[in-house]
Structures are given as C-alpha cells and as structure tokens.
Steps between C-alpha positions, in 0.01 A plus 500: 500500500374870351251636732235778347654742724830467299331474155318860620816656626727417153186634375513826704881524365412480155184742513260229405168433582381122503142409565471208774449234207872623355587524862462130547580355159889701557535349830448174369762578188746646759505183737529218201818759381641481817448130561647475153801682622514284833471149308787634303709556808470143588696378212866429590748716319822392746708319249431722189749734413329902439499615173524888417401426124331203364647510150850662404446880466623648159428827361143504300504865423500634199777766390391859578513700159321765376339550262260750350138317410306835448574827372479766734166671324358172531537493913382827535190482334370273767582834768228638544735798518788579366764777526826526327536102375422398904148392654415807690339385829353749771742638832409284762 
C-alpha cells in the first residue's frame, strides 16, 4: 500500500504541487495499481514458454524515397527569414 508520504515525495521529484484532496485521491490510485500488479503476480506462468514477439515480425516500413512535394520558394516563404534560398535563423 501507497502511503501520502510516497505520493508527496514522487511529487517532490516531479516539481508538483498537490493539494491534500489530490494528495489522497493519488494514494488511493497508486495502491489499487499496485495491488493490480500484485494479483497479477499470483497467476502461474511455470509451464508457459516466454515469448519475445507475440506475432511474427515482418518489415511494415515503407521504402525511403524522396521526393520533392514543394518547390523551394514555396518552403521559404513560411521563414520568417530568409537568406540565400536557406531559413536564416539567429547565432545562438
């Protein structure tokens, strides 16, 4: 079980600040997670084999070509500046 002091330290680590009503209502979401998580560890997995993939992996990308889909003077009017055909962005 998820005690308030562990809901307000994950909050401390992610810079966030809960009021005692949010305080409570995460606890309560964090410990029915975690019993979630420890119901599933009761289930016995001895006799099935592991699996690295559930279905049979084949290639679903698409070939890489290129292609041109806008002219050049169509780009660069979305810079908001330009210089010499290239967006002309400031020296950081």
């Amino acid at each position: 079980m998820i005690t308030v002091k562990e809901v307000e330290y994950a909050a401390k680590l992610a810079r966030l600040e809960l009021s005692e009503k949010e305080k409570e209502k995460y606890t309560e979401q964090f410990s029915k997670i975690l019993d979630y998580f420890n119901q599933l560890n009761e289930v016995n997995t001895e006799e099935i084999e592991s699996m690295a993939h559930v279905l049979p992996l084949k290639n679903v990308m698409r070939e890489d070509k290129s292609e041109l889909t806008q002219s050049r003077t169509e780009i660069l009017q979305n810079a908001p500046s330009e210089e010499g055909g290239f967006f002309k962005v400031p020296k950081i």
